[in-house]
N, C-alpha and C positions, 0 to 999 in steps of 0.2 A: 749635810749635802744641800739643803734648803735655804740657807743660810747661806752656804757658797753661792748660790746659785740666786736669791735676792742681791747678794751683795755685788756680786756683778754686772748684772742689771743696773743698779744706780750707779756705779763705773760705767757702763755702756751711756746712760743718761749724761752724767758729768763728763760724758766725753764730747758733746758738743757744743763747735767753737761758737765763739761770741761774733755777733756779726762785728765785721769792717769798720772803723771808725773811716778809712776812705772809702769816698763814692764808689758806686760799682761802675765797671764799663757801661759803654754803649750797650756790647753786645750782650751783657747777663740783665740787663734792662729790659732788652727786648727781646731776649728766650723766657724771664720769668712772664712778662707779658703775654709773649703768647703761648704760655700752658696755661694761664687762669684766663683767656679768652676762650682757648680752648676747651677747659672743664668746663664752664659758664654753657658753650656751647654744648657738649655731649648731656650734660646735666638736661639743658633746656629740649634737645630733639629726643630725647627717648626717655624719660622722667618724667617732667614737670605736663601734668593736666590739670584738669580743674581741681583733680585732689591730689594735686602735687603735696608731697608729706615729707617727717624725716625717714620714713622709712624706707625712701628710695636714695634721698638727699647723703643722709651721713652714711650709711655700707661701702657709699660708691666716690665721696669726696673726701670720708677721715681715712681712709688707708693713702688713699695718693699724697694727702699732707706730712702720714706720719715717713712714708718711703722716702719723701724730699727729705726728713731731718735724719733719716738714717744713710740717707748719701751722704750727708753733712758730718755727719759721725764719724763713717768710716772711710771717709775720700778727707776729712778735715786735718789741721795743721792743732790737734786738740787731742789725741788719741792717747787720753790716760789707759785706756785700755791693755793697750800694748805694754803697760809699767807692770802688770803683774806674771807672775812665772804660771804662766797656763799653755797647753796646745790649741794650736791654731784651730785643731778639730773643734775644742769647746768653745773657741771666736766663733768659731762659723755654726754652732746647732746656738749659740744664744743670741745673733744676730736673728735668727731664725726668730727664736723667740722671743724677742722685742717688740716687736710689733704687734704682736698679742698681746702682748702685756701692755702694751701705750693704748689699744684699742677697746682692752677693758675696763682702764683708768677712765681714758675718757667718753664712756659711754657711759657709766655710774655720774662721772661730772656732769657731762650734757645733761641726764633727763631730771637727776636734782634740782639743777638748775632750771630745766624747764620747768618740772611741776614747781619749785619754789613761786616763779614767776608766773604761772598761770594759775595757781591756787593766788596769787596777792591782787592779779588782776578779776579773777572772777568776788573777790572779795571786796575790793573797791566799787565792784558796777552790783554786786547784790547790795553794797550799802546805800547805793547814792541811784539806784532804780528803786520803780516800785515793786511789791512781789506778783508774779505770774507775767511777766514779759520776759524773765529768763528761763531759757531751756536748759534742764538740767544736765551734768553730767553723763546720767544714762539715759537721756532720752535721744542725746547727741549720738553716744553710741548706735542705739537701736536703730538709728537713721542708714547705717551701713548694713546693707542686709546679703553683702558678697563676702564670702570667706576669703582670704588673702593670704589663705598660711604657706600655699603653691608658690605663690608671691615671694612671701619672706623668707622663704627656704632659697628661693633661685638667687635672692639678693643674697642671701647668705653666703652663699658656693661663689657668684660672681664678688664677694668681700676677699674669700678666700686663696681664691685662683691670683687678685692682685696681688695681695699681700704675698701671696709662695714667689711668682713670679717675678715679681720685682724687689725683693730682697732677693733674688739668684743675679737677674741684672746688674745690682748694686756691685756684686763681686768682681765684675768686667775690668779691668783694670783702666782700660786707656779714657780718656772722657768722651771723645768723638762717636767710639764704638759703645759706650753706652747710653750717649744719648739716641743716637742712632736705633742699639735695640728698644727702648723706652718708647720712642718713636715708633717702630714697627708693631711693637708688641698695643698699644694704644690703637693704632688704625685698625689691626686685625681686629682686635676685640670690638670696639667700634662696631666694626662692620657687621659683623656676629651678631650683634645686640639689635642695631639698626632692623638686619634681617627677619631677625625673630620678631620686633614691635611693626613690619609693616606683615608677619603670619596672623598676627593678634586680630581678635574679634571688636568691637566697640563694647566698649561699657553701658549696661543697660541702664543706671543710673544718671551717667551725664552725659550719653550717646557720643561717646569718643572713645579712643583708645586709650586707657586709664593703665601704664606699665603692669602694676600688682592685679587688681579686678581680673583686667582683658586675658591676661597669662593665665589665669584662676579657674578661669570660664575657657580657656581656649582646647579645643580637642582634643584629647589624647596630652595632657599638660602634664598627667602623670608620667607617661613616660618620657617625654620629653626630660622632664625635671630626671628620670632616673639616671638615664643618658649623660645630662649635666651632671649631677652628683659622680656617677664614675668618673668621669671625665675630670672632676673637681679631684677627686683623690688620687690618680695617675698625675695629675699635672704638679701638685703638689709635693708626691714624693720624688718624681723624676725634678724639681726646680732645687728642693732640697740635695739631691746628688749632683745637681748640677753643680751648685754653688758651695756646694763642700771640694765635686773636683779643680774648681778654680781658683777657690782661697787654698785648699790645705795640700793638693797635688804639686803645686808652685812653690820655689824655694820663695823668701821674705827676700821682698824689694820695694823698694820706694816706688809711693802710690802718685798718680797725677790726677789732681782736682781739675 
């Protein structure tokens, strides 16, 4: 069963098409434009402070990348998928589960990488400084004297809520109507987020409103976050019935990109 169920996955992987060797329109020029002016924006008003990190950066920017290549997947002219004798049900719970699985690939990738690279840079500047001008690893730590874990829970739930959501989206059939909801679903959140970061207290540290800290520190954070967390797992399960009743309720017909 394991083994079925990897091996469908890299079928779901090898199901996405190859970009266009023709140019794209006008108009897919300036839709992709403006959603990464748009990320760039949400990232920058309700994230990024003086200790803008990745731990607000990748929750909230590697899910919306991995959903663009799962539109590409399942909306593509590439759908090895479809080559094998399975029900639509098990298209639709391992579409589900895709994204998971690309999101724990590349979070193992990302911070390899990082410490690769920040273990090579902290070793080039201890060899080519003198000793006692660098601050150590855990002194760097101890400098943060605000728990964050409020923080990283909320980013967790708000990772979560995308990813159910917009893998239910993806299943929309027509493109108009699912850009549309992508659309919708993005403002509302949006706004949500916006709301809650101007409830936020400032950061006693670099007296601003710092996302993770300010949430950490803000009244009653615990319940709030409990709130979210429910909220987190209704949304999820109802996104997953949603998108089971839209791929697998529907007789098989030709999809429009």
């Amino acid at each position: 069963m394991i083994k079925k169920l990897i091996a469908y996955q890299k079928l779901l992987l090898n199901s996405n098409p190859p970009f266009p060797s023709v140019p794209p329109t006008f108009f897919n020029v300036l839709l992709y434009c403006l959603a990464f002016v748009m990320i760039v924006f949400m990232n920058i008003s309700l994230f990024f402070g003086d200790t803008a990190s990745s731990s607000t950066f990748i929750p909230f920017t590697l899910p919306i990348i991995i959903l663009w290549m799962i539109n590409r997947i399942f909306h593509g002219d590439h759908r090895l998928f479809e080559t094998v004798p399975v029900s639509r049900k098990y298209v639709a719970l391992n579409m589900f589960l895709l994204p998971i699985v690309m999101i724990f690939i590349m979070y193992i990738m990302i911070y390899i990488s990082g410490a690769v690279l920040i273990g090579t840079i902290i070793g080039f500047i201890s060899l080519t400084s003198s000793q006692g001008t660098i601050k150590s690893p855990a002194e760097s730590v101890l400098q943060q004297v605000i728990d964050t874990t409020k923080g990283d829970m909320l980013m967790l739930c708000i990772l979560l809520i995308i990813v159910f959501v917009g893998v239910a989206i993806t299943f929309i059939k027509h493109k108009k109507n699912r850009l549309l909801t992508f659309a919708g679903f993005a403002t509302i959140g949006y706004g949500l987020l916006f709301f809650l970061k101007l409830s936020m207290p400032i950061s006693p540290i670099t007296g601003k409103v710092e996302f993770l800290e300010s949430f950490s520190i803000m009244p009653h954070s615990s319940t709030i976050l409990l709130f979210i967390a429910i909220a987190t797992v209704i949304i999820s399960i109802t996104s997953v019935l949603t998108g089971y009743k839209l791929y697998v309720g529907k007789p098989n017909s030709s999809k429009c990109y």
